[in-house]
NUVEXKE-36411 format. One record per residue (C-alpha): x, y, z. Coordinates in pm, whole numbers, plus 50000, padded with zeros to 5 digits. Example, Ala and Ser with C-alpha at 12.3 -4.5 7.8 and 13.67 -1.06 7.14 Angstrom:
2
512304955050780513674989450714
This chain:
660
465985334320316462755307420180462315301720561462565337120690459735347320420457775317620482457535327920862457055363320769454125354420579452605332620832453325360121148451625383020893447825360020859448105351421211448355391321284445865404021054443205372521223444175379321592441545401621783443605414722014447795412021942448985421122270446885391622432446845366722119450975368722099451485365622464449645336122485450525324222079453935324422165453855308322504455955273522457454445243722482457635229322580460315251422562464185244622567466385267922525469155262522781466945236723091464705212123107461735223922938458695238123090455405227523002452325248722872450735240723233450995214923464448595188023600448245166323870446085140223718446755105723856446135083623545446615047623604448585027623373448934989923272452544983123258453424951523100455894929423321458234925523051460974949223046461284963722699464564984122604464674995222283467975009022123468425016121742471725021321661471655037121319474545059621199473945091021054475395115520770474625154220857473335169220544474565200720415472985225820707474485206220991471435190821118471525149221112467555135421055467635101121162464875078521000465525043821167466995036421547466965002721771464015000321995463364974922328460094971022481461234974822844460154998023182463944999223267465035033823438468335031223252468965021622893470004984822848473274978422665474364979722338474744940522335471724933222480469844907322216466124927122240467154950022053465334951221739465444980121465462304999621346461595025221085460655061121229458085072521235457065039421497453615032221556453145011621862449675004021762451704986521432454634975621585453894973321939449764966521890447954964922218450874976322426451415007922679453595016522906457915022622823459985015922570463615026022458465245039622165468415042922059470245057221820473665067121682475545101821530478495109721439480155140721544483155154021346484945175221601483965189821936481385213921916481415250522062478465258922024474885245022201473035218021997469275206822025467755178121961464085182521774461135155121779458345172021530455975138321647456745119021985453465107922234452715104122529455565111922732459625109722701463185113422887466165122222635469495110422703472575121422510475855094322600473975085122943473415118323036469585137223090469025159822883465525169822848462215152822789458395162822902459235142723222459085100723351456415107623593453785081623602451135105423733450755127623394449985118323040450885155422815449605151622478452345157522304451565145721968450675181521856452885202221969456995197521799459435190522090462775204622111465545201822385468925214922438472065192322409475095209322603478735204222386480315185022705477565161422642479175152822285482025139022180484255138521845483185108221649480385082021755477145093222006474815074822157471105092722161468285072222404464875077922448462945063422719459035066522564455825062222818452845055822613449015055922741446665030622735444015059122548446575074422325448305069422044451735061722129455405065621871458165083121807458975104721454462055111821292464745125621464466845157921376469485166021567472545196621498473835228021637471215248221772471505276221523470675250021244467585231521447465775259521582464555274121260463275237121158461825235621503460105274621423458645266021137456715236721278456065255321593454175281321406452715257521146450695236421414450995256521726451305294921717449075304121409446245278021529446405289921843445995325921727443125319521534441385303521771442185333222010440755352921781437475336421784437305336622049437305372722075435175375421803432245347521996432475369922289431285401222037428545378921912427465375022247426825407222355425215416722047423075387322113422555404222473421255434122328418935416422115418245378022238415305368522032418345362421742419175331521893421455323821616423865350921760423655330122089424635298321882427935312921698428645324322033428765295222190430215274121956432775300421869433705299622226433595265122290434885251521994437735271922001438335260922375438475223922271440625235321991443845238322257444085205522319445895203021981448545232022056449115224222428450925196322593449235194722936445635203023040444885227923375442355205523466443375163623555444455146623291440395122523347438095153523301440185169923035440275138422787436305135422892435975176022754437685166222450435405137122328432155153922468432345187822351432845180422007429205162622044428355199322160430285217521928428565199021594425175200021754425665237721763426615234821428423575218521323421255242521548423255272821344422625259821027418825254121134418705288921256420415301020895418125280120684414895294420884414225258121024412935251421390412165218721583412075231021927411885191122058414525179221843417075208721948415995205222313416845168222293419805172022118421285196622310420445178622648422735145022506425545165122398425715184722761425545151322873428525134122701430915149022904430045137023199429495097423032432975100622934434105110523252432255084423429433245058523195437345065623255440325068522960440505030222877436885025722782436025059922648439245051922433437415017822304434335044622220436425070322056436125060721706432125052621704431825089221859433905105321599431565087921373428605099321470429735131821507430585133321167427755118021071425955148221262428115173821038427025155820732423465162820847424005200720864425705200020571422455185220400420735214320601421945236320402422225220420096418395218620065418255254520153420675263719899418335244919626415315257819751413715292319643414465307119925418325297119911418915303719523421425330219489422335333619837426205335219814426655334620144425315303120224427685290419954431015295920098429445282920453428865250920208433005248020068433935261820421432045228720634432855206620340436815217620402435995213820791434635178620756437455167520521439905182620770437885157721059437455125820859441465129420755442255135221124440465101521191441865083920894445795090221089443785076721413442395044721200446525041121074444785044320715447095072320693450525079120811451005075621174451845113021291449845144121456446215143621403445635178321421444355191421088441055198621273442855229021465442395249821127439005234021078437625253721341439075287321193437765283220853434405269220963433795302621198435395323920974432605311520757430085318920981431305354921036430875358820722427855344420671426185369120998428075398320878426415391720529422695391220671423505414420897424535442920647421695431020395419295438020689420995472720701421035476520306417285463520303416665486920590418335516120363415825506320074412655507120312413595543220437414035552520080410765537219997409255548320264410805583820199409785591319804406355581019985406275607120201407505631919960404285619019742402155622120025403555652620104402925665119741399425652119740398945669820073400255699319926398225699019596395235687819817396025722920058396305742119729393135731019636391575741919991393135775819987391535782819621388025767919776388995792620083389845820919835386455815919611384425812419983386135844020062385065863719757381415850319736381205860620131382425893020007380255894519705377285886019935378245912920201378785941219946375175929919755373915932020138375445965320244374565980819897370875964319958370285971920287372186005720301372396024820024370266009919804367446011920079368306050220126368166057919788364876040019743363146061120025364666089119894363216085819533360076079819689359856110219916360586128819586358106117619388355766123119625356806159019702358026151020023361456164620023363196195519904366106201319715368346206720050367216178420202367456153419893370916166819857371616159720195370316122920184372046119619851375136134920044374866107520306374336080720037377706087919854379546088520182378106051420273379036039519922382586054519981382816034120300381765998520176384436009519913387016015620120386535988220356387405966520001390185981119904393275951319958395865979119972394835999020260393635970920526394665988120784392506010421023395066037321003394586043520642390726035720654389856064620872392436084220652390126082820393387306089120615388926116820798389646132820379385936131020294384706143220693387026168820786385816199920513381876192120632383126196820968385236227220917382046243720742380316237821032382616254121256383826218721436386966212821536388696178021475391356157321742393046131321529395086113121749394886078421529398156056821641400116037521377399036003721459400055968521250396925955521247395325941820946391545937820954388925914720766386935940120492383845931920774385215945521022386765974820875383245980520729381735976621072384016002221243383906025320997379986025021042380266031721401382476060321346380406072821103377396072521330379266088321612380116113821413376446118321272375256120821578377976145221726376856163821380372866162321384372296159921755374876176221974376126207821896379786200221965382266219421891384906195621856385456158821815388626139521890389106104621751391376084221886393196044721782395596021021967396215993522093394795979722467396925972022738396245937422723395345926022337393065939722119391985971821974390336006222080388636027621933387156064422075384856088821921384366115322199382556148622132382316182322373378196185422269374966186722497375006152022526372096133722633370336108522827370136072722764367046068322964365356097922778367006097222387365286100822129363996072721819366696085921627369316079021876367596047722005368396036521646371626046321617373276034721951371265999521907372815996321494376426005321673375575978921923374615950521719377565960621431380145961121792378665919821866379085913321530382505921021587383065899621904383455934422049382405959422349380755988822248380356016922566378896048522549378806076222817376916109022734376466135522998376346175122988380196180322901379316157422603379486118522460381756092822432381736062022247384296032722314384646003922098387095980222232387665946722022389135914622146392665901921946390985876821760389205903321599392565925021462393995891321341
């Protein structure tokens, strides 16, 4: 039940980190070296041709160490009998070279200097013929190895002298068929091939029914091989995100630097979870020591980036050397870029411990204080960089000889880091974006106030300009009209010039101009409709004394007129009517109002008199039809008149600017 949890929990982180499951399972779960019921199929094959040193010594190496199986069934052997030999076949028991070692064996301890084969040996007891499949499971065993179960094959990576697997990461298991076993004593050998460049040994040994092993063999798997390899699937998923938003917006070249290293960091990553490389066994070793050059100058060009620091020659430079490592290693071969391995590492982490002061300065600075952020990238490359120098520490044998793989979660936590880290900046640009539009926002609605408050105060000027131009106008009409009529009336009186009938009649005349400068006031009636209402109230009992007939045929038009111009019109119908009146001797008089065919107003005052010449009219007319003229520009308007014997008529037609 503990282990079916524990796996449950770990299925359930690698899940919730994978980008995409379908994709990040298929290729999670893909064995590195697979038994179930064959010889096991490696992760991918190569056809590297590595040359190896084989010493001319045969070395066989059988342990012979017998065995109690603990309570589960499953027998974990801890010692066995090794000789140092390149036999195909396992020497005999009696042979004298055998010698007995502790496992985990480190050939660099107990074989140092040495490559090429070895064989191990050990013993079990079985208490009674098994039924049932068994497996045999090596958590740590490099470079390469044949298993043999009483004589008999029974799996291994392979005893080909053309591939070196890197097995060291990846837990081995291999299927043991129950013919192979016997009741009582068995006889396990390993023949081991160990590279000159690689760290060569064998781990302890477990070894049981199948039913027992495999969940030992699970756990492991998905410990160092399933959940890193999700994560760094994942990664990579998410560095290929980065890099289109840094398509869509390349002047963030920190976008193009996750990307990258995301990508290629992840990439180098596999080389702890897989056995063989797809590429020969030369170039892929050369990608593994160079690229993590790349992968930490990245790292140090991020940071740079993060901390707003630039030195275009020193990044150029840097860049250039770690592109370039690669290729030395290639060039130089296994053997000797094995003899550089541990100076590179160094400087490599030296180069991380550089970044890390990056940011350290940053985080001390002004700029940096607060900045949580930059904080957890701190614990996150501190963890990384623990992760590395403990990796290195196995590789040095200052620690336990076993898989040096810790740095497979480094990588994870590091970028996970830096997600963070973008994803942080990139939603405070948002949030800081937010606050600017909300600044910028109650601006505008101040603005906008002001502007309003501002308008308010230029519609009050407007209104004030209005009423003085009104004020003026009425002090004008009264001045020039009636007050000027009244005057010459008061002095033809007191000079005897006039009679009662004809003061009355001027007095008449006076009333009926003050009524019009009144009604051409009133705010209520703006309309021309209701204007020559009035007009036609005050006209139309005069007109019936005097035996004239009027045509009202005024149209019901929504027009709305400035007090001017109503005053204007109502001053040309008044003269057309005075004239019709004084001059004519009509009989009838139609007035007519609409609206033109195209836009504007017209007005018609036509009367069935004598009519009369223009050529030939008289001072008083002359007058008349030149004030109607001048009040018809004043309007922007047209004023026509056509008098002949069948009698006059006046047209006043005003543009649309003018009814506005």
């Amino acid at each position: 039940m503990t282990q079916l949890l524990r796996r449950l929990q770990g299925w359930s982180l690698a899940a919730g980190l994978a980008a995409a499951l379908t994709l990040t399972l298929w290729l999670a779960m893909a064995p590195s070296a697979s038994k179930t019921g064959a010889r096991g199929v490696p992760f991918a094959a190569s056809a590297a041709t590595v040359p190896v040193a084989a010493s001319a010594a045969t070395i066989t190496i059988t342990t012979t160490t017998t065995a109690t199986a603990a309570a589960t069934g499953v027998t974990r052997i801890t010692s066995a009998r090794f000789i140092k030999t390149s036999e195909l076949e396992a020497p005999p028991e009696a042979d004298p070279r055998w010698r007995t070692v502790h496992l985990p064996d480190n050939w660099q301890v107990s074989n140092p200097g040495q490559s090429g084969h070895g064989w191990y040996e050990v013993r079990f007891d079985v208490q009674a013929l098994p039924q049932q499949p068994w497996s045999v499971y090596l958590p740590s065993v490099s470079t390469t190895y044949q298993l043999f179960i009483n004589g008999s094959e029974t799996g291994g990576t392979g005893g080909s002298d053309n591939e070196f697997p890197r097995t060291m990461g990846t837990p081995q298991i291999d299927p043991v068929a129950p013919q192979l076993l016997k009741a009582g004593s068995n006889r396990l050998t390993l023949r081991l091939r160990v590279a000159t460049n690689l760290r060569g040994g064998l781990g302890p040994v477990s070894i049981g029914p199948r039913a027992q092993v495999e969940p030992i063999y699970d756990d492991d798997q998905f410990q160092r091989v399933t959940l890193p390899r999700s994560l760094n699937i994942a990664l990579i998923f998410a560095g290929m995100l980065v890099f289109l938003l840094w398509l869509r917006r390349p002047a963030e070249s920190i976008y193009g630097y996750f990307a990258a290293l995301a990508v290629l960091w992840s990439i180098r990553n596999f080389h702890y979870t897989t056995s063989f490389a797809v590429i020969p066994t030369r170039l892929w070793e050369a990608f593994i020591l160079g690229s993590l050059g790349l992968v930490v100058v990245l790292l140090l060009l991020f940071m740079m980036r993060f901390t707003g620091r630039r030195h275009v020659a020193l990044e150029r430079c840097a860049i250039t050397v770690s592109l370039l490592a690669p290729l030395f290693f290639a060039a130089l071969g296994e053997n000797l870029a094995s003899q550089l391995r541990t100076t590179w590492y160094l400087l490599c982490a030296g180069m991380g411990v550089a970044a890390i002061v990056v940011l350290l300065v940053y985080l001390f600075s002004p700029r940096g204080r607060g900045h949580r952020a930059a904080w957890v990238i701190l614990a996150a490359m501190c963890t990384t960089l623990f992760l590395g120098l403990s990796d290195l520490a196995v590789s040095l044998q200052w620690l336990p000889w076993g898989p040096a793989a810790r740095m497979a979660f480094g990588a994870p936590v590091l970028l996970t880091a830096l997600t963070y880290a973008m994803a942080d900046s990139y939603f405070r640009t948002f949030d800081e974006v937010r606050l600017l539009n909300s600044e910028l926002e109650r601006r505008v609605d101040e603005r906008t106030e002001e502007l309003g408050h501002t308008h308010e105060r230029l519609r009050a000027l407007e209104r004030e300009a209005v009423i003085v131009d009104e004020r003026d106008r009425l002090m004008r009409d009264l001045h020039d009209g009636v007050g000027s009529q009244l005057i010459n009336t008061l002095h033809s009186l007191e000079r005897g010039q006039l009679d009662a009938t004809r003061a009355a009649l001027l007095l008449r005349e006076c009333i009926d101009d003050l009524r019009l400068v009144i009604d051409s006031m009133d705010t209520e009636e703006r309309t021309l409709q209701a204007t020559l209402a009035n007009l036609r109230y005050r006209l139309e009992p005069r007109l019936s004394a005097t035996g004239i007939t009027l045509d009202w045929q005024v149209a019901d038009t929504p027009v709305q007129l400035t007090p001017d111009a109503l005053l204007q019109i109502l001053r040309i119908v008044q003269e057309a009517f005075a004239n019709a009146l004084k001059h004519a001797g009509a009989t009838q008089i139609r007035v007519s109002v609409g609206l033109r065919e195209g836009a504007g107003l017209r007005v018609e005052i036509a009367d069935n008199g004598a009519g009369f010449k223009p050529q030939a009219r008289s001072p008083q007319h002359g007058r008349g039809l030149f004030n109607m003229s001048q009040r018809a520009l004043r309007l922007s308007g047209v004023l026509n008149v056509d008098s002949s014997a069948d009698g006059t008529l006046v047209r006043l037609d005003l543009p649309a600017a003018t009814t506005v």
